[in-house]
N, C-alpha and C positions, 0 to 999 in steps of 0.2 A: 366210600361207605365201609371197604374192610378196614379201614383205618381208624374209622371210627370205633367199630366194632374191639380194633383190638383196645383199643384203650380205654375203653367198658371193661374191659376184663382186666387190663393190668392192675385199672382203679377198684375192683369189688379182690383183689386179691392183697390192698393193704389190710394193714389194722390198726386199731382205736389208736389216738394216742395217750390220751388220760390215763385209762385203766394198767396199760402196758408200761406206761415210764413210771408208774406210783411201784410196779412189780421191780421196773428194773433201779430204783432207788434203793428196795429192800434189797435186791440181790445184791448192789453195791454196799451196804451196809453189813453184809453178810459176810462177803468176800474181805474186806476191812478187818470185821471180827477175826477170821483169819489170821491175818497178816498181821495183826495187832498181838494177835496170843503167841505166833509162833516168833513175836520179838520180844515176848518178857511184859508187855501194856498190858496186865491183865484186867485192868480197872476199866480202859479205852476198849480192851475188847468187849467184854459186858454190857458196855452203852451202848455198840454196836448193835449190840443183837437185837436191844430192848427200841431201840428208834427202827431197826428194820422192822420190831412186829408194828409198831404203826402205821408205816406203809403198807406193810399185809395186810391190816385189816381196813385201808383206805381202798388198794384197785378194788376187790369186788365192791365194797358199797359206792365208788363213782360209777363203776361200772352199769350197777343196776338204777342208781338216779339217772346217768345219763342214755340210759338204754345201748349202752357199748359193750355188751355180753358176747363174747365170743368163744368160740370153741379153743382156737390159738391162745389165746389171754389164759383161758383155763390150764390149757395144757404148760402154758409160758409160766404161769404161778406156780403148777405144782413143780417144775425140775429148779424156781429159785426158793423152793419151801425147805427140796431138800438141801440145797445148800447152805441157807441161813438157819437154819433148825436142826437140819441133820448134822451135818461134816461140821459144821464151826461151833456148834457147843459141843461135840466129841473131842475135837480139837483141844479146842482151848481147857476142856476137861485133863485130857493128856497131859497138856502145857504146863500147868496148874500143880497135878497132884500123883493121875494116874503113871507119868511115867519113873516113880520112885518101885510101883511094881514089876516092872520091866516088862515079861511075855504077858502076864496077867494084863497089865495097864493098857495096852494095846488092842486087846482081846476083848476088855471091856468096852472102850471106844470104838471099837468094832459092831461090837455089842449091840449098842444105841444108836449106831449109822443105821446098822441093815434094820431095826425094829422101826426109825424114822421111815425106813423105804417102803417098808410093808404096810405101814400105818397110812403112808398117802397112795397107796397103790389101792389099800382096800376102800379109800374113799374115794377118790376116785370112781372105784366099779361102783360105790353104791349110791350116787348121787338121783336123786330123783326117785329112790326104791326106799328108805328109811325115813323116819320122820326127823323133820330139820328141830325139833326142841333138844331132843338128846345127840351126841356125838357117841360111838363104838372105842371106847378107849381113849385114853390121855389125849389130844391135841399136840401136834410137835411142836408148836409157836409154847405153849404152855410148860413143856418142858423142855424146852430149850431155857425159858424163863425163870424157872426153877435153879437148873447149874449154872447161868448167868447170874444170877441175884445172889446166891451161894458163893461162888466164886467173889462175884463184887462184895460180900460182904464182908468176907475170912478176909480178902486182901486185903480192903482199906483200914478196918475192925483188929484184926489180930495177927497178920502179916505173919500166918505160921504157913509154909510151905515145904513140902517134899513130903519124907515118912511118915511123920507125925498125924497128917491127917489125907493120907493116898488112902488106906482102907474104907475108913467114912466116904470119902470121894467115890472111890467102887461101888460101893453099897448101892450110893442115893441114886447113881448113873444107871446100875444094873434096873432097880426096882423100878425110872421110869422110863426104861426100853422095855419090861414085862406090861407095867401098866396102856404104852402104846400101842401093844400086838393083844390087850385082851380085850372081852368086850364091857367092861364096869361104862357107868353110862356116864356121861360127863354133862351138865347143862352147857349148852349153846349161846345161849343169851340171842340168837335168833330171833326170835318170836316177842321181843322187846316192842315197843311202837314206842320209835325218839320223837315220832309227828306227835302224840298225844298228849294231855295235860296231864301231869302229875304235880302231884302236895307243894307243899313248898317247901318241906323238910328235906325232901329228895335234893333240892339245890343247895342246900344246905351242906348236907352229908357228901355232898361233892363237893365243896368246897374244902371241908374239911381234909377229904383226904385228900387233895391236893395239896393245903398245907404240911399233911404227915410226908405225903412223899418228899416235899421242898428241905424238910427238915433232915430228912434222913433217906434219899432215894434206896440207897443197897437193901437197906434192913426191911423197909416198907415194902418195899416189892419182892423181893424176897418171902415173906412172910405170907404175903396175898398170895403170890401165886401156887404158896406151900398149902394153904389153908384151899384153893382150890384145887391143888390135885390130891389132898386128903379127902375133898367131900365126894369123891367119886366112890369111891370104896366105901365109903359109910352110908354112900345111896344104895348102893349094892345089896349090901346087908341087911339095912334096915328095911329096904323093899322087897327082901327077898318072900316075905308072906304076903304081896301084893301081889309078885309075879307067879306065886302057886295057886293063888285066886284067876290069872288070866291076863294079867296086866305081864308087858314087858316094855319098860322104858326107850328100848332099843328102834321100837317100831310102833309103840303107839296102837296097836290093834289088839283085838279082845278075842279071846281066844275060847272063851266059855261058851258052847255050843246051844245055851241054852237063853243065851244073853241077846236080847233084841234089840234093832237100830240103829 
């Protein structure tokens, strides 16, 4: 009977394995981008990043169909976020451009590491306490996607590398380690229902950009992912007279005291 007993317990002390190998695929994918930037593949590195966000956004959604939510899974995701998001598009950023600055280049990538940490740290703590439509700041899968796409594109596109274009590299790195740590709202795409029926234009417009990406993957993704971490900032702005009314994006709750329901 205690022997039973212990191997009740050794068995409630595994975990899933769907949710956790889709995490350690991207981690692998991650660790690649790596390894790929610091030999000169900067094109190889790139794709890396961008196949690992697939896998990031694959465990939680098996997760939650297969009902394999775990608290280890969560925590296992976020230390392979920072490495596929954080350290390997700093990296390969350095690899690329930043190290034609020398202290500065460094400092930058430094920069975007620690602003990746804090970014998944504050999400983390706020799970379950903010509303899932909006995100607190840039996404790191999203900008990581950004210097990935960028970097993929100079490389294949224009193949200038070092001085010429190390400052524009600082800039864009710098501004989205600031957009990481601030709180500009990001949409989620969350709250989406992939169960329900939609137009049939909608399959359409997917199609389509599947063929733009097949055409030209660097420049197309690139551009997407640019176009959404511009639209954070220009939700900011322009709702900035929503959220003096009572609205804040952040949290979804009304704050006009005189507002009922």
């Amino acid at each position: 009977m205690q022997r039973k007993d212990s191997r009740s317990r050794i068995r409630r002390k595994g975990i899933y394995l769907l949710p956790n190998l889709c995490t350690t695929l991207g981690l692998f994918f991650g660790f690649y981008a790596v390894v790929m930037g610091m030999r000169g593949q900067f094109a190889q590195s790139a794709m890396a990043i961008f196949i690992a966000m697939i896998f990031d956004g694959l465990d939680g959604r098996v997760a939650r169909m297969t009902n394999t939510s775990s608290e280890f899974g969560a925590e296992f995701d976020s230390l392979s976020d920072m490495v596929t998001f954080g350290i390997a598009p700093a990296l390969l950023a350095y690899s690329w451009g930043l190290f034609a600055l020398n202290k500065i280049g460094w400092l930058v990538a430094f920069m975007y590491v620690a602003a990746s940490a804090l970014r998944l740290a504050r999400f983390n703590t706020q799970v379950g306490k903010v509303s899932k439509e909006y995100f607190q700041g840039l996404p790191c899968p999203a900008a990581a996607a950004v210097i990935a796409g960028m970097i993929w594109a100079g490389h294949n596109n224009f193949a200038i590398v070092g001085s010429h274009i190390s400052v524009a590299v600082a800039v864009v790195t710098a501004l989205l380690a600031i957009l990481q740590v601030s709180n500009v709202p990001y949409y989620s795409f969350k709250e989406i229902d992939f169960k329900g029926r939609v137009p049939f234009v909608m399959i359409l417009m997917f199609v389509l950009l599947c063929v733009a990406i097949a055409i030209n993957p660097p420049i197309v993704l690139f551009f997407g992912f640019l176009i959404f971490t511009l639209s954070g900032p220009i939700m900011y702005l322009f709702g900035w007279g929503r959220r003096k009314k009572g609205y804040t994006p952040r949290t979804k709750k009304v704050t006009n005291k005189n507002k009922k329901g």
